[in-house]
Structures are given as structure tokens and as C-alpha cells.
N, C-alpha and C positions, 0 to 999 in steps of 0.2 A: 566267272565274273572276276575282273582285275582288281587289285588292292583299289584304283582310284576310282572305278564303278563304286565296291562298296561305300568308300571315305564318302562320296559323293551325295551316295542315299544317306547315308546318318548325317550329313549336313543338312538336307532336305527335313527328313526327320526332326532333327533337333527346334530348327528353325520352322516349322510346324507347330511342335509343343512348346514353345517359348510366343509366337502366335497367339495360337489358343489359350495358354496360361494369360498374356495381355488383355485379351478380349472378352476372357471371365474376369478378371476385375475391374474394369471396366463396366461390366455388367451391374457387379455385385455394389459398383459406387454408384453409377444409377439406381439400380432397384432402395437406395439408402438414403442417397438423396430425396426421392419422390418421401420415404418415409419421413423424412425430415419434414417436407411439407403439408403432410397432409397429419402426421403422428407426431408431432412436436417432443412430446412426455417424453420418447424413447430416447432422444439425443440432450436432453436437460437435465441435470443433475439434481433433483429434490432439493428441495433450498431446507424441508422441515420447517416452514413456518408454524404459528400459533395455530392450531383448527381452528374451525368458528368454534367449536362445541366449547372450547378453553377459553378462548374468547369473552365469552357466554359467561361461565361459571367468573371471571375476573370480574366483569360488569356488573355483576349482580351481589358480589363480594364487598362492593367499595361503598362507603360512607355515605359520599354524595350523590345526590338524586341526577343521576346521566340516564339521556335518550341519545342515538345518531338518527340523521335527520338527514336522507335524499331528498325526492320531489315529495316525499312521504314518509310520516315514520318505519325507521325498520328495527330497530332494536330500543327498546325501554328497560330500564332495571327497575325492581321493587318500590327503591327508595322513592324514584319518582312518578310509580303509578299510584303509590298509599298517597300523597298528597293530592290527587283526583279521588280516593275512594275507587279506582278500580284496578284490574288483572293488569297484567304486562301485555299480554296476550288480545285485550280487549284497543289497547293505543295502536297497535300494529296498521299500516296502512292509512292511520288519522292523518289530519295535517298540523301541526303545532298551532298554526294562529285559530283552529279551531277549536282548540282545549284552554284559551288567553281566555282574559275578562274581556269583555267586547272591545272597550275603551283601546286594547291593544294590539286587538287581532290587526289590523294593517300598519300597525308598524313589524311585528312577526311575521307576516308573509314576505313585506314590503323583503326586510333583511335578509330572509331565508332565499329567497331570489334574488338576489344581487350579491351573496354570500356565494352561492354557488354559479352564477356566472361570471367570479372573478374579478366582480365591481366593486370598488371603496363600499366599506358596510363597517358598522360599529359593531367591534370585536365584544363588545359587555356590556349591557342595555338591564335594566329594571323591568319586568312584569307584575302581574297580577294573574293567577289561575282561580280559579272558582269549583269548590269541586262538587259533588250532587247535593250534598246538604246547604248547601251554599257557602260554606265556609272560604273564604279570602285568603288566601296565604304569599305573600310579596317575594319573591325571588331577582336576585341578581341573578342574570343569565351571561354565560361565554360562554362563544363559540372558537373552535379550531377545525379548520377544514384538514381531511383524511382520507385516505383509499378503503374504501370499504365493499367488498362484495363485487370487485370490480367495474366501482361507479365512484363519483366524490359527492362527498357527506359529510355534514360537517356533526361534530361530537360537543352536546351541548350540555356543559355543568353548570347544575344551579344551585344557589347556596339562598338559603331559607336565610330573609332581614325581617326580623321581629320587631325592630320600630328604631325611632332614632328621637333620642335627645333633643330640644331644639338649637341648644349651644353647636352644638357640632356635628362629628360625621360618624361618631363611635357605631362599630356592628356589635350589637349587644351582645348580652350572654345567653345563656339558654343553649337549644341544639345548633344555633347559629357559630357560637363559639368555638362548642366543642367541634361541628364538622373543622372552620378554620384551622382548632389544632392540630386537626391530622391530614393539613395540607402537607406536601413534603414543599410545596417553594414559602421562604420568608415570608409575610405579609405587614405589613406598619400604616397605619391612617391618623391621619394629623387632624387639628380644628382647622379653622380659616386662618390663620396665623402661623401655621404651621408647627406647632407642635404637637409632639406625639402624644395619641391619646391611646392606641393599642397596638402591641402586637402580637404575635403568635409566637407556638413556643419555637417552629422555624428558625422565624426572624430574632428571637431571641438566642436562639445557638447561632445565628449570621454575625449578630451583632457583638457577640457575648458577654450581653448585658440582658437584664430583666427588663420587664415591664417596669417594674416600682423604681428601678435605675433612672431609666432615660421618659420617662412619663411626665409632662410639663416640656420638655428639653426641645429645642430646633432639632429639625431632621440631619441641618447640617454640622450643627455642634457635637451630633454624637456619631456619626458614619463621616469618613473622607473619604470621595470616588474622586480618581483619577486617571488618567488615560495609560493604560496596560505598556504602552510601546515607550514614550516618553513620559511621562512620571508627570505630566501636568495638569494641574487643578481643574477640573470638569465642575461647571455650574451647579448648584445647589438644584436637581431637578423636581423635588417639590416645591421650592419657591419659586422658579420657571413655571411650573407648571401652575401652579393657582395665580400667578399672574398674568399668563397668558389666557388661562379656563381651558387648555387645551393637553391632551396626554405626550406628553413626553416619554421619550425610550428610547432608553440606552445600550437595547441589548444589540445594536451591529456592532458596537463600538466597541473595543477591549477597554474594560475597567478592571479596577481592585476596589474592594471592600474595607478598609482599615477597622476591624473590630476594635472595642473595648479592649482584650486581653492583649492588644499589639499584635496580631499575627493577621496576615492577610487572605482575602479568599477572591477569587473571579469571579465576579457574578453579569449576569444579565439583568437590567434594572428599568423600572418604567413606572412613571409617576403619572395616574390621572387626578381630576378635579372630581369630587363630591357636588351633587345637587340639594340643596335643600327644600323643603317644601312649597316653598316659594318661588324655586330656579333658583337663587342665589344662590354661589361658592360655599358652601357649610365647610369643607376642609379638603382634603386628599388624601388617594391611598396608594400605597405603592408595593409592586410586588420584586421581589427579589429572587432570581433564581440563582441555585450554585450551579455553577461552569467549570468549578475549578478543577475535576479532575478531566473534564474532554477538553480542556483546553491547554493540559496539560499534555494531555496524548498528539491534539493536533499540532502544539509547538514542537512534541520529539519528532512526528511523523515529519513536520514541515522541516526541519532540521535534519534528519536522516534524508530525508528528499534528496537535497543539493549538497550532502556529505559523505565522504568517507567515514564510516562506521571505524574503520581501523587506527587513523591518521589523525583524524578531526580536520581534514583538509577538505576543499570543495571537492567534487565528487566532479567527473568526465564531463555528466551534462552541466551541472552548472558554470563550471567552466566553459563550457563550449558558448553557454547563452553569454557569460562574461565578455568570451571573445567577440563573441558577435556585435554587441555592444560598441566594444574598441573599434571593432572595423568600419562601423558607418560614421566612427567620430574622426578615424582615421580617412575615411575618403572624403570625408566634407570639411578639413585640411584644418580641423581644430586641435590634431594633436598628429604625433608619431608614436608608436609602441614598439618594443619588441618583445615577442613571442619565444621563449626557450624551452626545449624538451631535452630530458633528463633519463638516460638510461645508466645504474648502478650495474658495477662490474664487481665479478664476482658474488654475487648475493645468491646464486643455485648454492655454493658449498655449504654455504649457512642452511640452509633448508633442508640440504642431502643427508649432511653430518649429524643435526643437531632437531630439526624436525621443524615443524610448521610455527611450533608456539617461539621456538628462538626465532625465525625470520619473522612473527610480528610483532615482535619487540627491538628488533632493530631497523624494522620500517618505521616503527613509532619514532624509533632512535634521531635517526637520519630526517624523516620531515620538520622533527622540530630543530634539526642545525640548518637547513634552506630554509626554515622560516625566520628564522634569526637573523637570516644573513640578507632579507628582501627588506624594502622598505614597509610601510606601513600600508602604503593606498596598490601594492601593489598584492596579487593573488598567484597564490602558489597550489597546485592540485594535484591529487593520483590520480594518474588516470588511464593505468594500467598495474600490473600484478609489481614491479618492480621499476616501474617510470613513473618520472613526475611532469610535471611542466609548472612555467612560471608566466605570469603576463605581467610585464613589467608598462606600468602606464605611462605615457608622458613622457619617457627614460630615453634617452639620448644612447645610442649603440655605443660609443664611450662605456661612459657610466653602466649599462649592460654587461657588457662584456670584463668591467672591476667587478660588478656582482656577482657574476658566473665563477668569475678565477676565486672568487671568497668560498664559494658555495664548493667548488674542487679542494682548494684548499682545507675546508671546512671537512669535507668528508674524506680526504685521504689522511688524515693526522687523529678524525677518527679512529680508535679501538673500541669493538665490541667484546663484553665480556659474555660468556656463557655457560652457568657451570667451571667447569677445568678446561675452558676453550678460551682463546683470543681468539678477535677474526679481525682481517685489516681489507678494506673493501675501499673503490674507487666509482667515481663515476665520469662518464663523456655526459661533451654538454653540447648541442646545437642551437644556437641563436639564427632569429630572419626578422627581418626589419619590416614593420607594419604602418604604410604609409600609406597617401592619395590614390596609389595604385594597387595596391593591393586585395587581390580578388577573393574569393569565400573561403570559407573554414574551412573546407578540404584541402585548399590548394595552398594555404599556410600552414596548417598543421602536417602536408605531406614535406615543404619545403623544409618545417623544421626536425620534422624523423630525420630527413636526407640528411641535413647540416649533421646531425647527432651521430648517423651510421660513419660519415667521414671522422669525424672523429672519433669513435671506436676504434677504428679501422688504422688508425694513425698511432693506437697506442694507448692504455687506461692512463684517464684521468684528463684527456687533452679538450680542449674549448674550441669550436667551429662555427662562424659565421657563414650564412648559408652563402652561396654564387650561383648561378644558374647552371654551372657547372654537378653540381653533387646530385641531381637528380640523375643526368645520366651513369657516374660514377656508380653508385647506388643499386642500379638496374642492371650493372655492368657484374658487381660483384656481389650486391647478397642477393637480388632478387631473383635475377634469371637462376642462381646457385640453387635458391629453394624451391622455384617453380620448379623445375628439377627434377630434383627432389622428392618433391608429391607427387610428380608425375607417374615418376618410377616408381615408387612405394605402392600409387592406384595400380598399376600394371603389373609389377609381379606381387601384388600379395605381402608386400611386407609391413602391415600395418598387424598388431597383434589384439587380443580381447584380454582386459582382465576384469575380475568382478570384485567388489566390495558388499559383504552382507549387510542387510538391513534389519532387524529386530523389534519384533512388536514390545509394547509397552503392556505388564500383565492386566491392565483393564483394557487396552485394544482391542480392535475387532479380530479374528486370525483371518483378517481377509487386508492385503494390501503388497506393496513390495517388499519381496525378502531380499532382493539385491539388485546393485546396480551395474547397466555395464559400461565398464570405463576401456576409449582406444590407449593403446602406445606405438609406438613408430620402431621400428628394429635399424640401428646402421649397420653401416658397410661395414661396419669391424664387430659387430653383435650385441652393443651396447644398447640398452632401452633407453629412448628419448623420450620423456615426459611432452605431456600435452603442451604444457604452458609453452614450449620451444616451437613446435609444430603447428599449433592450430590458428594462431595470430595470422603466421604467414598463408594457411591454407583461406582466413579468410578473406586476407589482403589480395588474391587472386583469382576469387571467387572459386574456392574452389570444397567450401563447405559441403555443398550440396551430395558432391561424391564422394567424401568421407567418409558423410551419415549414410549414403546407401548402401557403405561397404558395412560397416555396423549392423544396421538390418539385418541387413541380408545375413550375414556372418554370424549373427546372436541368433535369428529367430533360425535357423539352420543347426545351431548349435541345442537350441531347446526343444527343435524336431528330431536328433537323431541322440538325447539324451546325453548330451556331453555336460547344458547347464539342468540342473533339477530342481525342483521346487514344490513347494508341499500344497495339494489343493486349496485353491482361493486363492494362495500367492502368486505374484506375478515379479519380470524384470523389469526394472525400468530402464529407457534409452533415451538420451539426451535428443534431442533435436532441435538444430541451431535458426539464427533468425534467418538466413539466408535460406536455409533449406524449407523454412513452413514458405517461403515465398516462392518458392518453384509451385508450378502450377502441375507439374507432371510427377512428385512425390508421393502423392496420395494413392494413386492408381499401383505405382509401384509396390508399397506397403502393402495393399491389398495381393496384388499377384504371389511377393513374397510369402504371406497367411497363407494363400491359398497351395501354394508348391509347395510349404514344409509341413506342413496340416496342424500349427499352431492354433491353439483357440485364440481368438485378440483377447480373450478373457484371463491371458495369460502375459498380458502384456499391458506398461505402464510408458507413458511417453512424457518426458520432462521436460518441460517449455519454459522459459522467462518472461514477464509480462512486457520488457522491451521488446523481445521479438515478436508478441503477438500482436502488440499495440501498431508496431511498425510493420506488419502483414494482417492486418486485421479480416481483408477478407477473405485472403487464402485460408487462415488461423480457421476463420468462423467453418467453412469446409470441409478441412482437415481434421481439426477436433469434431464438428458435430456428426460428420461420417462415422471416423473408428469409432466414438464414442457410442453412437447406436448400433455397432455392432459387437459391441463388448470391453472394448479399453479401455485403461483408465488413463485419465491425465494427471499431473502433478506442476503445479506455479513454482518452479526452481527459483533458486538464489532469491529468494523472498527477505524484503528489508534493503537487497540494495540498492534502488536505486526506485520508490515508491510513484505513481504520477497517480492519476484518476482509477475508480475500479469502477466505473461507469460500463466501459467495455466488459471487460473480467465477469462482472456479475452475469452476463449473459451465454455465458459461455463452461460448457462441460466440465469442469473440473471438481476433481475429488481430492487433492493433498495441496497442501501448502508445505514448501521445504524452506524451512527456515536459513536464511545464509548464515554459514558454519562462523565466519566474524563473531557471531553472536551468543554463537553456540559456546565457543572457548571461555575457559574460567567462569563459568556460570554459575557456579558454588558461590563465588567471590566477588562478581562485578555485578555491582547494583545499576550499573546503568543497562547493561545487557537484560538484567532479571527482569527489569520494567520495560525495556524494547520486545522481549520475548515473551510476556505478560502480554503485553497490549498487540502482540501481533495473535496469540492463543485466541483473545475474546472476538479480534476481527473474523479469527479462522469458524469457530463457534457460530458467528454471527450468520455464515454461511454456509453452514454443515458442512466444511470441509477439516477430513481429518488433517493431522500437524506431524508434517518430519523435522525432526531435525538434527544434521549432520555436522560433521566435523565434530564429534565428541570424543576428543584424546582422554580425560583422568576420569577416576572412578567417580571423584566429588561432584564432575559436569553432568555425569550420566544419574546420580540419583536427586541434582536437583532439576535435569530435565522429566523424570520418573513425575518426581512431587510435584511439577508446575501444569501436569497434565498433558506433556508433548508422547506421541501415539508411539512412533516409530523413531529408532535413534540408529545413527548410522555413523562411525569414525571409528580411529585407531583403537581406542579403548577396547573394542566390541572386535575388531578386525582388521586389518590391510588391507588394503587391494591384491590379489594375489592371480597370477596367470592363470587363464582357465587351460582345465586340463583338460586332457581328450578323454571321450567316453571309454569307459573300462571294457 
């Protein structure tokens, strides 16, 4: 047989088992998917809700007399079976309006039906119960509708009224009282006149003032509510409200609370009218809730949303929606704008020389001399690792272009100190003019990269208004350069693996990532190119998707023939970009891969970002709930940057929250970090997902990540990224 017979048959051969390997994972994604629908559990991560059992023992724990209430009762606690004289056990399946005093069973049904078909129904209504000896016992009842047992039901609290004065509205004392005391929201009821005749001790720590304080007093002589956003004076909602006869509520509205002691609190507020025996207005009561710490959370959340965590600058997307803005004002010829992108020159030697924590402190540096140097109505943003952009509104190309030359000037006459280092750094500027003609956000933000490249390209520090010319320029010199580039790199192999450890926290589980694996690029003279140089343009020319297969393939091949190792339970994780969850034919690859290296997935963690999932959503949904049922874990990377809905998210496989390392830094020290990192911990809690988090350079960040309860910690402190080696 000739050298090219045999060549011949091992082509045939090869091309067989690469066949065959296709068409088992292919298989094995079927046979996963059908699991996925007919076995849900397997591909859904535990969320660890309450049991019922806990449920159970809570309800039956609490002061006040609660039943939940479907088309029938299904849960009663103690308190409010002893006020019937019977079991818990014995209400089960009743219907409420049949345990009323007759006089009110159809107002009770009437509610309870309209309650649960989502019709207008009075949220807290007055009964009467009767119970076998005949005893009368008058209860204020609320209701709040609930998921319960997977049906809705609503959860109804009743507080025992032992009689009323006929001057007013007072809720006596007795066990009436005391339940109120261990309301946890404020409570205050006025006469008819409005002043206070009681409050709770709540509402006395809301107010911080007593009863014997503010007792006689207007509701509104001793509380100031005003509107959260704008500081302005919100109506007296108990004098509204007993002059209308009707409940007022203030809780969509952002208010403040003005206590006594001067110090302010958030609350949600709602004033109804008192009945008196008669129907007339006897007085009002009104509840008070505190807000102030989730509304605290939702203003850092809603402000990290559309910011740069690092900069305090808007952040990519909110810029982008800013622009979008400009452009419809711009083509409906009410204004012109122009558009500047901003790339700083020299800013790798800072990073290389002096490490991560100097380059964010002369990024800090440098945004606040471009903020200085823009006007006031105008928005300046990061909206990459070391580029900015400006949207300069209304601004005449003129006057732009003196801005830009300030913003160059500003930063080249900059010095950075660091340590025993100066650093003198420059940046190019491209400006593109934003008129009646100008078409979407891609096609300006591409014009003003170009503008930017031309000027790079002309020399640091130089200003370029864009021409229709610099797109081909552009493509002529850096882009065909890089496509290239990757091309070559996919082809022969010169893309390299290094890994970074990951480290449990000593209350962790010993089950999670013990490392990650990070690409680099090898050049033509043998120098490693960091990502941040590389993977912009790979995915400027779509060309993510092949990166990450080289990855895969390369890692899970490397922990098939024991070159990467890891101690049972532990897995790698691999990044996977938004372009690649969007390929429709990654998942099957993955799979073929597992199957040729003979990888457990159990041994593998896949790191995704909620932008890429959100913007592939039903690839994501596929892709995760596949490997996931077959054993992988997922991880929500760069968590905190860039936050929207976790509507999707909740639905979907995931086991880690990787906190972004921005936040990680100086965590010893920066209190705004410790409460961004705080409130992302009880989000993660919230979801039974364990918490990485990375980017921890000093010892101080790592033992106050330890104390704050974060799982897995992963940065310089602990490790480098360092070349994997080949198996021994």
C-alpha cells in the first residue's frame, strides 16, 4: 500500500470519529433537552426557599391572630382559632364568611371574591366573629394578596378592637394594644380633628417622639413628608384624608419622614378615615412603613445601573440611551450635537509597571480633568477599559473641537504620581458631528472610533474630526491588520492558557471553582499580549465565537490529559462571551468536546455576564439549562456592572455570583464598596447563590471579603495568573 493509500485511510478514519463524536453530542443534547421538559428539577438550581414546615412553625409563632385564605381556608394559626374556641386543624377547608357573625358573612365572601379576582376590594374592613359560647369578639381585618402553595391567597391579619370611646377613634388598651406594639410598621390615629390620640412604640421610634410628646398635637405639626426627588411639601395626608373620608397613600411616592430628633427616614405612608358608630368620621389612622434601607439599596442599585463604578461617570449603556435621545432631537432639526471618543495613550505602562490599583487611580485621575473641562448639560462616559466619550449637546463643531484641544491639553500637562514613579500620558480625540442626517448609534459611535484611530495614528495627543474618508483609512490600517491577526493566531495555535486560582472561604462549601482559565495571544517576536489588546478587536469582527472554542477545547483537553488538576468537587471556570452563548451550534460542540476528553461537566464552571445572557436570552436558556443538567456549574460574572432586571436571571441555572473586582479593591477602606458588596452578598443569599469575588490584591481586602461572608476569593493577593504548564 502507497504512503498516499495509507494518508488516505486515516483521513477517512479521522473524519469518521470526528462524525461520530458530532452525532453523540448531538444525541446527548437531545436526550437533555427532552429531560429539560419533561424533569425540570434537573436543569434548575434550588432556589432553598422557606418549607412549608418553617412556614408553619413562623405563623403560629406570631402575636397576631393570621389565617391564608384561597377559595377556602388553608392555613390558621393558634391565635386565631382560640378566638373561635377551636383546633387550627378544625378551620382548615371552612370558608371565612362562614365563621363571621351573620350580619357580615356577605360582606366576607362578597371581598374574599373580588380580593382574589383582582377586583377593587377594601384592603381592611371591621368584623364580628362569634365563637361557640357565643362570645362577640370585633376584629379589624387586612388583607394582602400572596403566592401560596402555588395558588393566590390572600394572608389575613386581624387585630382584636375592644371598643372605642365615643369622642374618637383611639384603639384601646388591653391585648389590642399590646398586639399593636409589636407591629414592626409605625401606627398613629388621630380624633376628627386630627390630632393624635395614639401611637405605637413603632411609630414612636419613626417619629422620635412619644406618645405624651406629640398627643393633642396635628399630625402635621409634628411629622414633615415631602417628596424624596424634589424636597417639596406633600399635603397634610391625614387632613386629606378625613376631608375627603377616603384613604390616602403615599407609598408609590418617594417621601421623607422628618422626625423629632432631626434626622430623617423613608417611609411609605397611608392615611385612612375612622367610622364611628354612627358612620360618621370619629378620626384617622395612619400607617407608617420604614423604606429607608431598600430604598437605599434601590438608589445605589439604580445609580450603579447607569455608572461607572470606578469613574462615577455614566456607564456605556446609559450613555448609549443618552445618545439615542440626542439623535431623534437631532434628526427632528431641534438641535446638532457632537459625539467625541477618547482613547488615552500610553495608559498599558501604568498597569504593566505599577499594577491594576495605580491604573484606577489615574483613571479616577484623568475623568475628573474631561469633566472639568465639558460643560455642564453636556455627558462625558467610560465606556471602555481606557476610552471615554463625550456627548457634547447643542455644541457647535467650533466650540467642540476648543473643548477637545482643552481635554488634550488637560491631559498631556497632566502628571501622574505613583509611589517613586511619574507617569506622563496622552490621549487622541475623534469628534463626528450629530445632525438631521445622521443615522443610529452604531453608525456614529463607529464614525467616531474611526475619527479617534486617525488620530492615534497621526501621533499622541492629536484631535480628529471625522470625514467619510477615516472609515476606509481605518480598515485599511488597523482593522484588516488585526483581522489578521486572529486569523493567524486561530490557525496556527498561537493563542496560549494561563490559569489564576480561586480559593475557598474556610466556611465554604469544598465544592466550587478552584481556578480560572484566562486566554493570551503570543506575537511574532514572543511577547504575551494581554487580552484587553486582543479580544475588543476579536469581537469587532465577530470573531468571539472562535476564540472560545479554542479555549474549550484547549482547557477541557488540558484537564483530560492532566496537565490542569483539581481536587474533587472543584471545577475550572471558562469565560464565555456574549457572541458565543449566541451561536446556535456551541452547545453541541461543548458537549462533543466532554465527550472526546472524557471530562465530567461536573468538572466544569462556565462564566457568563447577565448582558450576554439577557441579549441571547434563548440561546442562554438552552445552553445553560442543557450543561447544567448534565452537571456544570454556571457563574453571573462581572456582577455589579452594569445591573438591569433579574426577572430573566431568576429563571435560569446559576450557582455563583462573581462579584466585579471594581469593588473588590480597597475593601478594607471604601465604604461605599463595603455597602455595594453587602447588598449584592444578601441579593446573592436571596437566591442561593454562592458569592466570588475577584480582583483581590492586599491582605486588608481579603480578610474583610472573609468577614463579609464572600465564599470564594480570587486576585493577586492569593495568586497571578500564571502559564499553564504541561503535564509532568
Amino acid at each position: 500500500m502507497t504512503a498516499i493509500d495509507v494518508a488516505a485511510l486515516l483521513a477517512l478514519a479521522l473524519a469518521g470519529v470526528a462524525a461520530f463524536d458530532a452525532w453523540r453530542a448531538r444525541q446527548r443534547v437531545r436526550v437533555a433537552e427532552e429531560a429539560l421538559e419533561t424533569e425540570t428539577a434537573r436543569v434548575v438550581v434550588p432556589r432553598a426557599p422557606p418549607t412549608e414546615g418553617s412556614f408553619h412553625v413562623l405563623i403560629d409563632a406570631l402575636h397576631e391572630a393570621v389565617l391564608i385564605h384561597g377559595e377556602r381556608i388553608m392555613l390558621v394559626n393558634p391565635r386565631f382559632a382560640a378566638m373561635l374556641g377551636k383546633s387550627a386543624a378544625d378551620l382548615v377547608g371552612a370558608h371565612l364568611s362562614e365563621l363571621v357573625a351573620p350580619d357580615y358573612s356577605e360582606l366576607v365572601a362578597d371581598n374574599v371574591r373580588r380580593r382574589l379576582a383582582g377586583e377593587p376590594a377594601a384592603e381592611r374592613y371591621e368584623i364580628e366573629l362569634t365563637d361557640e359560647h357565643a362570645q362577640v369578639t370585633r376584629l379589624e381585618l387586612a388583607g394582602t394578596l400572596l403566592q401560596y402553595r402555588g395558588t393566590t391567597a390572600i394572608l389575613f391579619t386581624a387585630i382584636e378592637m375592644v371598643g372605642r370611646p365615643a369622642h374618637g377613634s383611639e384603639l384601646v388598651r388591653g391585648r389590642a394594644q399590646a398586639t399593636l406594639d409589636s407591629l414592626g410598621d409605625g401606627l398613629v390615629t388621630t380624633d376628627s380633628y386630627g390630632r393624635i390620640d395614639f401611637v405605637n412604640r413603632a411609630g414612636e421610634a419613626l417619629l422620635g417622639q412619644t406618645l405624651a410628646e406629640v398627643s393633642g398635637r396635628q399630625f402635621g405639626d409634628v411629622v414633615t413628608v415631602v417628596d424624596e426627588g424634589d424636597r417639596r411639601a406633600l399635603t397634610d395626608p391625614v387632613r386629606q384624608s378625613l376631608a375627603s373620608g377616603v384613604k390616602v397613600s403615599l407609598g408609590r411616592r418617594a417621601v421623607v419622614l422628618t422626625r423629632g430628633d432631626g434626622a430623617e427616614r423613608s417611609i411609605e405612608l397611608s392615611a385612612a378615615p375612622l367610622a364611628g358608630e354612627g358612620g360618621e368620621t370619629s378620626g384617622a389612622v395612619v400607617l407608617l412603613h420604614d423604606v429607608t434601607e431598600l430604598r437605599g439599596i434601590a438608589r445605589q442599585m439604580s445609580y450603579q445601573a447607569s455608572h461607572d463604578p470606578l469613574t462615577g461617570l455614566v456607564n456605556r449603556r446609559e450613555f448609549e440611551r443618552r445618545l439615542q435621545d440626542s439623535l431623534e432631537l437631532a434628526r427632528s432639526g431641534a438641535q446638532t450635537h457632537v459625539l467625541s471618543y477618547l482613547d488615552l495613550d500610553r495608559f498599558k505602562t501604568v498597569n504593566d509597571t505599577s499594577g491594576h490599583m495605580a491604573g484606577d487611580n489615574m483613571l479616577r485621575e484623568v475623568a475628573a480633568l474631561v469633566k472639568d473641562a465639558v460643560r455642564d448639560s453636556d455627558t462625558v462616559a467610560r465606556i471602555g477599559g481606557d476610552e471615554f466619550a463625550m456627548l457634547l449637546v447643542g455644541c457647535p463643531l467650533e466650540k467642540a473641537i476648543q473643548i477637545a484641544d482643552d481635554v488634550s491639553t488637560a491631559i498631556r500637562d497632566y502628571r501622574f504620581v505613583w509611589k517613586d514613579k511619574i507617569f506622563s500620558i496622552g490621549v487622541s480625540i475623534g469628534l463626528v458631528e450629530i445632525g438631521r442626517e445622521s443615522s443610529g448609534i452604531e453608525d456614529v459611535m463607529s464614525a467616531a472610533d474611526s475619527a479617534c484611530y486617525v488620530a492615534k495614528s497621526r501621533g499622541q495627543g492629536q484631535v480628529h474630526v471625522y470625514s467619510s474618508r477615516d472609515e476606509a483609512v481605518a480598515r485599511q490600517r488597523g482593522e484588516i491588520h488585526w483581522l489578521q491577526r486572529l486569523q493567524h493566531a486561530l490557525r496556527d495555535d498561537r493563542f496560549v492558557l494561563y490559569t489564576q486560582p480561586i480559593v475557598a472561604s474556610p466556611a465554604a462549601s469544598d465544592r466550587g471553582p478552584a481556578l480560572e482559565i484566562l486566554v493570551r495571544l503570543m506575537g511574532d517576536d514572543g511577547a504575551v499580549i494581554a487580552p484587553g489588546e486582543f479580544l475588543k478587536a476579536a469581537e469587532r469582527y465577530r470573531l468571539m465565537s472562535l476564540v472560545d472554542r479554542w479555549v474549550v477545547q484547549a482547557a477541557l483537553a488540558a484537564l483530560g490529559r492532566g496537565a490542569i488538576k483539581v481536587a474533587d468537587g472543584r471545577s475550572i471556570a471558562i469565560n464565555i462571551s456574549g457572541q458565543t452563548l449566541g451561536d446556535a451550534q456551541f452547545l453541541e460542540f461543548v458537549v462533543e468536546c466532554l465527550d472526546r476528553t472524557g471530562v465530567s461537566p461536573t468538572q466544569v464552571c462556565f462564566e457568563v455576564t447577565e448582558a450576554s445572557v439577557v441579549a441571547n436570552l434563548e440561546h442562554a436558556r438552552r445552553f445553560i439549562g442543557v450543561l447544567h443538567g448534565m452537571g456544570c456549574t454556571f457563574a453571573l460574572d462581572d456582577f455589579g456592572s452594569g445591573l438591569g432586571s433579574f426577572a430573566n436571571l431568576k429563571t435560569l441555572a446559576m450557582d455563583f455570583l462573581k462579584i466585579d473586582g471594581l469593588y473588590m479593591r480597597n475593601l478594607a477602606r471604601d465604604s461605599v464598596n463595603q455597602a455595594m458588596v453587602s447588598a449584592m452578598i444578601k441579593l446573592a443569599r436571596t437566591l442561593d447563590f454562592k458569592v466570588i469575588g475577584e480582583q483581590v490584591e492586599d491582605a486588608a481586602s481579603l480578610e474583610a471579603a472573609r468577614r463579609m461572608g464572600i465564599d470564594y476569593m480570587q486576585g493577586y493577593i492569593i495568586a497571578r495568573p500564571e502559564p499553564l504548564k504541561p503535564a509532568a
